[in-house]
N, C-alpha and C positions, 0 to 999 in steps of 0.2 A: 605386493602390488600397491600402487600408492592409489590413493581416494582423488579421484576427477573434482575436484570444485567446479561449479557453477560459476560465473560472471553473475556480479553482483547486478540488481536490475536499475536503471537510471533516474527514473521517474515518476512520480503520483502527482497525481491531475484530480482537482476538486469538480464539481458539479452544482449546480442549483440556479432553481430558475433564475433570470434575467431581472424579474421584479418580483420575487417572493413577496407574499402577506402569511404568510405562515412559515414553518417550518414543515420541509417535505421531503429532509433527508438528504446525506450527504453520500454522490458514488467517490470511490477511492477506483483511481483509473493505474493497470499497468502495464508493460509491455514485458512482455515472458521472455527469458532467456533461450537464447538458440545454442548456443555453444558453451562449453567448460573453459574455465581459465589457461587451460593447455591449448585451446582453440580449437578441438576434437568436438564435433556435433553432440551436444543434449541429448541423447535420446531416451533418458531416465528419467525425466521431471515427474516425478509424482504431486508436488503441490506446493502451496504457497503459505508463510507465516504474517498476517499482516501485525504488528503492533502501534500501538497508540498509547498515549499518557498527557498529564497536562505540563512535561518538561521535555525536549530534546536527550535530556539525559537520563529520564527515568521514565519510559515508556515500558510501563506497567502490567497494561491489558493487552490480551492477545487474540486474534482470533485464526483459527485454523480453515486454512482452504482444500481442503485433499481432491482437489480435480484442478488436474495441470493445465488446463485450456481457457479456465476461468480467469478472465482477466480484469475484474470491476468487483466490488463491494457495495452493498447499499448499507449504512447506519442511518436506519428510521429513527433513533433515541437522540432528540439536541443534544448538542455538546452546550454546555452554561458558560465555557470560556475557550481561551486557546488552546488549541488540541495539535499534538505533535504524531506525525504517523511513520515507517519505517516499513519496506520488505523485504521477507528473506524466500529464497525458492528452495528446496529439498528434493533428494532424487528416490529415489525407489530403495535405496542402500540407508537413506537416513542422514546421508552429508547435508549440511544447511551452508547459503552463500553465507557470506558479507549480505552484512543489512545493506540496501539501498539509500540513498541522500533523504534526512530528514526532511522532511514539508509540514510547515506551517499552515494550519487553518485556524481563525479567526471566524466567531458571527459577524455578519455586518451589522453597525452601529443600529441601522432603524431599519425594521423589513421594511419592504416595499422599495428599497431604493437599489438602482444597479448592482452587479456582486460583479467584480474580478479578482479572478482566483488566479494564482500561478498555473 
């Protein structure tokens, strides 16, 4: 019997206040897969892999999400430079998608001034 893949997930959406003076942390936003790549309904998701690094190509650190309904991260720790993020979804079997589309984060040059994020 062959392994259901997941559909890889589309998008991660940054977070932070409007006019930070500090740093107060970064959410990592996503929207859960509903169907397997055969187009057969989800109904395995066990959880989420997000990774991070400071290359699109070598995203290094990982953090593990094992609750499938969880759809946000908060990293309370600054990033010091540009920070590259990626997610994978996992079913209850252990199959992982396709990583999701890289997303770019950047600090903004001077707190206190407007932030837009992708």
């Amino acid at each position: 019997m062959a392994v259901k893949r997941l559909l890889p997930l589309l998008l991660l959406a940054f977070a932070l206040p409007a006019h930070a003076t500090k740093f107060v942390g970064i959410t990592v936003h996503w929207t859960a897969p509903t169907t397997n790549t055969d187009g057969t309904p989800c109904t395995d998701l066990a959880g989420f892999d997000l990774y991070y690094g400071t290359s699109p190509s070598a995203l290094t650190h990982e953090v593990q999400i094992a609750n499938p309904t969880q759809t946000s991260y908060v990293f309370t720790t600054p990033f010091t430079g540009p920070t590259y993020f990626a997610l994978t979804a996992y079913t209850t079997s252990g199959a992982e998608s396709a990583p999701s589309n890289v997303v770019e984060w950047s600090p903004p040059a001077t707190l206190g001034q407007p932030v837009q994020l992708p």
